[in-house]
C-alpha beads as a LAMMPS data file, in Angstrom:
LAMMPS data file: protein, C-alpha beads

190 atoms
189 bonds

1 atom types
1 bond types

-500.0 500.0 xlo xhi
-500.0 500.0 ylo yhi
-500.0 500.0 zlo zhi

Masses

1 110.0

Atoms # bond

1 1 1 0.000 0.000 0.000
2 1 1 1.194 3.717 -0.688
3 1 1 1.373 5.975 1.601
4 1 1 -1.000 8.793 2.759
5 1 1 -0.285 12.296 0.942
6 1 1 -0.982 15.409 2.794
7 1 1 -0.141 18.324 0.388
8 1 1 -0.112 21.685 0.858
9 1 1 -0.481 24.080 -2.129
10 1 1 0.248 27.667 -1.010
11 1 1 1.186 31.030 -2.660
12 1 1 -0.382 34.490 -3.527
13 1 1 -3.789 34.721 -4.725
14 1 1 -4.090 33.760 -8.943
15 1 1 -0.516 31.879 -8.777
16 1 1 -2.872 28.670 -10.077
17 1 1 -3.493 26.859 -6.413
18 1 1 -6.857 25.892 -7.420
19 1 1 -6.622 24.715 -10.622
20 1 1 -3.757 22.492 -9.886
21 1 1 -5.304 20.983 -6.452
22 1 1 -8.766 20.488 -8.789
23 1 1 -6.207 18.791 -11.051
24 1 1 -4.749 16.534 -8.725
25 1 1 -8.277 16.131 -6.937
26 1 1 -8.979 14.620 -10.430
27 1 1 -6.419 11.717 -10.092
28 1 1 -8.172 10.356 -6.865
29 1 1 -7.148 13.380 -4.280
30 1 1 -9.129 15.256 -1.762
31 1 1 -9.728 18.819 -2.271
32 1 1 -9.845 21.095 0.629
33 1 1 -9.383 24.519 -0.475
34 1 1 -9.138 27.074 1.449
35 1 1 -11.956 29.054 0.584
36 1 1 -14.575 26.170 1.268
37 1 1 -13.405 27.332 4.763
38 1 1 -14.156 30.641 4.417
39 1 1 -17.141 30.415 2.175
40 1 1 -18.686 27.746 4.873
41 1 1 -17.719 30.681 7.619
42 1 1 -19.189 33.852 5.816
43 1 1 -22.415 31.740 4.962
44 1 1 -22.962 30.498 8.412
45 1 1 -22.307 34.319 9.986
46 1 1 -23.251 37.448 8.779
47 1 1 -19.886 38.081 8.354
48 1 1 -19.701 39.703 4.440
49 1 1 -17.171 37.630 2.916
50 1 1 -14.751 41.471 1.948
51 1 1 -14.286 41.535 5.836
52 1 1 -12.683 37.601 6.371
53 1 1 -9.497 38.684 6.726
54 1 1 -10.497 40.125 9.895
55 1 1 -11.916 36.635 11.224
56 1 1 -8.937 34.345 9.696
57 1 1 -8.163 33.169 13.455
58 1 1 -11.677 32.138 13.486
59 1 1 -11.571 30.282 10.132
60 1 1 -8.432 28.509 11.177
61 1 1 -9.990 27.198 14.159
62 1 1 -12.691 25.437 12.389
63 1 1 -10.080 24.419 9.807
64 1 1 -8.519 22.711 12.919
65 1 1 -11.290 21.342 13.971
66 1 1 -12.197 19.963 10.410
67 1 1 -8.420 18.535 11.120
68 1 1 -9.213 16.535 13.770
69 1 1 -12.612 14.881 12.036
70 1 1 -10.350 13.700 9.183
71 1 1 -7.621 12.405 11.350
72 1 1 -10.663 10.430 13.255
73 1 1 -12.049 9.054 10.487
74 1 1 -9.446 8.905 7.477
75 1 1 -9.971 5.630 5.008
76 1 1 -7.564 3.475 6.635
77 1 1 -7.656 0.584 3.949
78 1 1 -6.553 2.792 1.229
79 1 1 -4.022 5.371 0.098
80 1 1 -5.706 8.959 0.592
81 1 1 -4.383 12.100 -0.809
82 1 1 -5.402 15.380 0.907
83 1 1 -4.937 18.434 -0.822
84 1 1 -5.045 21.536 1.097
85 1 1 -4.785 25.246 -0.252
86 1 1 -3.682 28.597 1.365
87 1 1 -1.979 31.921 0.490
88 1 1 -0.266 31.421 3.751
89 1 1 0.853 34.416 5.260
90 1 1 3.368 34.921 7.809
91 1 1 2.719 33.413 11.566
92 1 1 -0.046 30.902 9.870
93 1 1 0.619 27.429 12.059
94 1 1 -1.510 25.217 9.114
95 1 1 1.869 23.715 8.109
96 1 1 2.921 22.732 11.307
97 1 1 -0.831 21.433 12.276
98 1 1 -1.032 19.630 8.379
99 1 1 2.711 18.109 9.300
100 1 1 1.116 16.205 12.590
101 1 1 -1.890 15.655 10.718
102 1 1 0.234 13.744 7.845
103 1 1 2.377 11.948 10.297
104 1 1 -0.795 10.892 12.487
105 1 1 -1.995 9.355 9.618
106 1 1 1.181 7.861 8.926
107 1 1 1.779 9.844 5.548
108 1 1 3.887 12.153 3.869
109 1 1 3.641 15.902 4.029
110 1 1 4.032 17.956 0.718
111 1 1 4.714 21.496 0.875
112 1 1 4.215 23.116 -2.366
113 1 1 4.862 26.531 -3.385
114 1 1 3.436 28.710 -6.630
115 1 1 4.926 31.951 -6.934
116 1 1 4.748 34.140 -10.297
117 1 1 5.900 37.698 -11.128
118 1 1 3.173 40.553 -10.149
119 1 1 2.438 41.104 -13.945
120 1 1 1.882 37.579 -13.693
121 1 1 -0.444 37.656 -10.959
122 1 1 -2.298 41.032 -12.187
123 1 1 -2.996 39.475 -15.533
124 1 1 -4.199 35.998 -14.003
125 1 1 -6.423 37.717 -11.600
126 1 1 -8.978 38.968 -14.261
127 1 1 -9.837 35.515 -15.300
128 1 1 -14.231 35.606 -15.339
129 1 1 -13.365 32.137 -13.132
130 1 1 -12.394 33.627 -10.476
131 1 1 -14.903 36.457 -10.189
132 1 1 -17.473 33.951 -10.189
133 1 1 -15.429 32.583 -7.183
134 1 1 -15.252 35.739 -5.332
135 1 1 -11.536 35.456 -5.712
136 1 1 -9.374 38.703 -6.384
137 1 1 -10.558 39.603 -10.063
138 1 1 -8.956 42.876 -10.987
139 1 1 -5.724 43.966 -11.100
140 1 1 -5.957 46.917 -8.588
141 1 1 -7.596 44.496 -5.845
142 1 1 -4.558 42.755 -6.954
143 1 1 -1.735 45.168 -6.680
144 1 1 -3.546 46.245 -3.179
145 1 1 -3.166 42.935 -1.947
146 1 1 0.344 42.255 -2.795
147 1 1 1.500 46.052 -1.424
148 1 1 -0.531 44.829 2.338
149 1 1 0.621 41.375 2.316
150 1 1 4.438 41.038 -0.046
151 1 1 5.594 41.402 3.670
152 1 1 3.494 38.378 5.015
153 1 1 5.173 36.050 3.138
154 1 1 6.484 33.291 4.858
155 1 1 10.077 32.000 3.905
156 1 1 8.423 28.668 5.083
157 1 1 11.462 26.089 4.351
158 1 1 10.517 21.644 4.277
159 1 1 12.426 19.063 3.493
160 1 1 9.718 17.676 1.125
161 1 1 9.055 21.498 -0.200
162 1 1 9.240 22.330 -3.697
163 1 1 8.394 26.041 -5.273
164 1 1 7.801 26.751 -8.700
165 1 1 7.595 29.885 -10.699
166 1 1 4.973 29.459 -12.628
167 1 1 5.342 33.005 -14.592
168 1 1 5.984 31.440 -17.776
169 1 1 4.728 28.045 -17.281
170 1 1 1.205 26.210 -18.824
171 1 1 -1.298 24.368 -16.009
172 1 1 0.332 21.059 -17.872
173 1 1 3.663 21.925 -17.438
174 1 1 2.544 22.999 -13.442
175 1 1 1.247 20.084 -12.798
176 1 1 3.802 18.027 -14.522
177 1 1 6.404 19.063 -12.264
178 1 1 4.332 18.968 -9.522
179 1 1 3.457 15.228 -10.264
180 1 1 7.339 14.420 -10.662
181 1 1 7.594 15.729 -7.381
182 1 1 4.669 13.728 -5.416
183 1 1 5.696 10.645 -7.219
184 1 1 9.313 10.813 -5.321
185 1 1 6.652 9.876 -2.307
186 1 1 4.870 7.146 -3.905
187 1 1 6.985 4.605 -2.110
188 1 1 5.525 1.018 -1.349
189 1 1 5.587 0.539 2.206
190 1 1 5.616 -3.086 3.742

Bonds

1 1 1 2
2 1 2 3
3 1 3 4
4 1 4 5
5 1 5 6
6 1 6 7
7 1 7 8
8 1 8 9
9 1 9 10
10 1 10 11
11 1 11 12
12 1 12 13
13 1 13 14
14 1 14 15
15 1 15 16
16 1 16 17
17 1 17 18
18 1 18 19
19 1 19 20
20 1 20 21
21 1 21 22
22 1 22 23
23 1 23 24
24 1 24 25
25 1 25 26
26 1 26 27
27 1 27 28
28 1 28 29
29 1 29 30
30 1 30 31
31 1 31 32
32 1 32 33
33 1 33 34
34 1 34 35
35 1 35 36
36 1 36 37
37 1 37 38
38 1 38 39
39 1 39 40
40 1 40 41
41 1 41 42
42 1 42 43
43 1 43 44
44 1 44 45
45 1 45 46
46 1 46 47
47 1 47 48
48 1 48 49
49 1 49 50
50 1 50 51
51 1 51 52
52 1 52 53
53 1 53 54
54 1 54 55
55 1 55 56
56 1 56 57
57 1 57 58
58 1 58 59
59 1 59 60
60 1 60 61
61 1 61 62
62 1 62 63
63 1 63 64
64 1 64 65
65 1 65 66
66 1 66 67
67 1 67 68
68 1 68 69
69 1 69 70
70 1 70 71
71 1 71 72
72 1 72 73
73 1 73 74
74 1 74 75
75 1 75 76
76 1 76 77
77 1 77 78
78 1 78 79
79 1 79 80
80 1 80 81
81 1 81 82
82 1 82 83
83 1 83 84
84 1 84 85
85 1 85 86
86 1 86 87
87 1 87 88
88 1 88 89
89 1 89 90
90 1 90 91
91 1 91 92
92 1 92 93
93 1 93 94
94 1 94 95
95 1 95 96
96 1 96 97
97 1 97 98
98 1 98 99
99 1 99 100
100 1 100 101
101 1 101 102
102 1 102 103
103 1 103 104
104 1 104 105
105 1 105 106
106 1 106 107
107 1 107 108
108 1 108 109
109 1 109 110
110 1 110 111
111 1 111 112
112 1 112 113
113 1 113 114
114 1 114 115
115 1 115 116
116 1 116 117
117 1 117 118
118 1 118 119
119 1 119 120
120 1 120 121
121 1 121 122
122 1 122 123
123 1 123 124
124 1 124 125
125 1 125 126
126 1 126 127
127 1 127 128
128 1 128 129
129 1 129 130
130 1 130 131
131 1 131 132
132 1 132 133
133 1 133 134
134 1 134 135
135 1 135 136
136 1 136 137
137 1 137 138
138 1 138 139
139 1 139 140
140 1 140 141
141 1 141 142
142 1 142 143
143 1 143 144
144 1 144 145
145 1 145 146
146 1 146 147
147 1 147 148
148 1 148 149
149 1 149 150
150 1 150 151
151 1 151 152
152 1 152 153
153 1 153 154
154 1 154 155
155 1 155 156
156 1 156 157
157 1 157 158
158 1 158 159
159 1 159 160
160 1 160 161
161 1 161 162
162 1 162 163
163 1 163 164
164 1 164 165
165 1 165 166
166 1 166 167
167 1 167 168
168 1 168 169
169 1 169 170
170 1 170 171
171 1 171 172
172 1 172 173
173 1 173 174
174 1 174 175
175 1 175 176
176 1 176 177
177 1 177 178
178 1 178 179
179 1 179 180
180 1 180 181
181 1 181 182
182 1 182 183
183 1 183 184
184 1 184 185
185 1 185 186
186 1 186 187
187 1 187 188
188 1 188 189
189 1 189 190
């Protein structure tokens, strides 16, 4: 049997976390992206979803707490794959919590980081997708967020980490190296 994969896709909004976790979701993985959090949090408040970032602490709790369900009650009698996604800002714990989580569940945890130029990212962000996600969609929201936040950035370092610019690259080409890299994981235990 393989073992478990918990991966962690992070970077600044429109880098392509998303698409690639929806990609690998596609080859038997389990999405968890990090605004299902959010969107279950601003639907169950009246909290309008513009004014999250003041209730992140909140939305990490129930994150955690969504943690410890899966951790519970994981499929123990196959390999599972979760796939988390974050911008993950500076002071954020979710890779230390989704490190115990992958080693309670004796599996593998898989940093991976998108970054991309801010042209890149104030191009990418006017895609009608993720308007209809409620997602940054305009470049001004987008140069905003990257003069408030450029500063957040973690210099988060893993031995299982691996970053890619994706600037220049396709979603194949992405996900290509990104599957490259998971497969150094796809050991056969005993």
């Amino acid at each position: 049997m393989q073992k478990n994969q918990v991966i962690l896709i992070y970077g600044m909004p429109a880098t392509g976390k998303y698409a690639m976790a929806k990609r690998l979701q596609a080859q038997d993985g389990i999405l968890l992206d990090n605004h299902y959090f959010h969107d279950m949090f601003a639907h169950s408040t009246e909290v309008p979803k513009e004014e999250l970032p003041q209730y992140w602490s909140a939305v990490g709790k129930l994150k955690q707490q969504f943690i410890d369900i899966l951790r519970q009650f994981y499929p123990k009698s196959k390999q599972v794959r979760y796939i988390f996604t974050s911008v993950l800002l500076k002071g954020e714990s979710l890779p230390d919590r989704l490190e115990k989580f992958a080693a309670d569940i004796q599996g593998d945890f898989i940093p991976i980081e998108l970054v991309a130029r801010p042209d890149v990212l104030k191009n990418r962000c006017q895609n009608p997708v993720r308007r209809a996600r409620k997602k940054i969609s305009s470049a001004d929201s987008m140069t905003n967020f990257l003069k408030e936040h450029q500063k957040d950035l973690p210099d988060y370092t893993h031995p299982n980490k691996l970053c890619i610019d994706v600037s220049s690259l396709t979603e194949d080409e992405t996900l290509a190296q990104i599957q490259k890299h998971l497969d150094k994981f796809n050991n056969i235990q005993d």
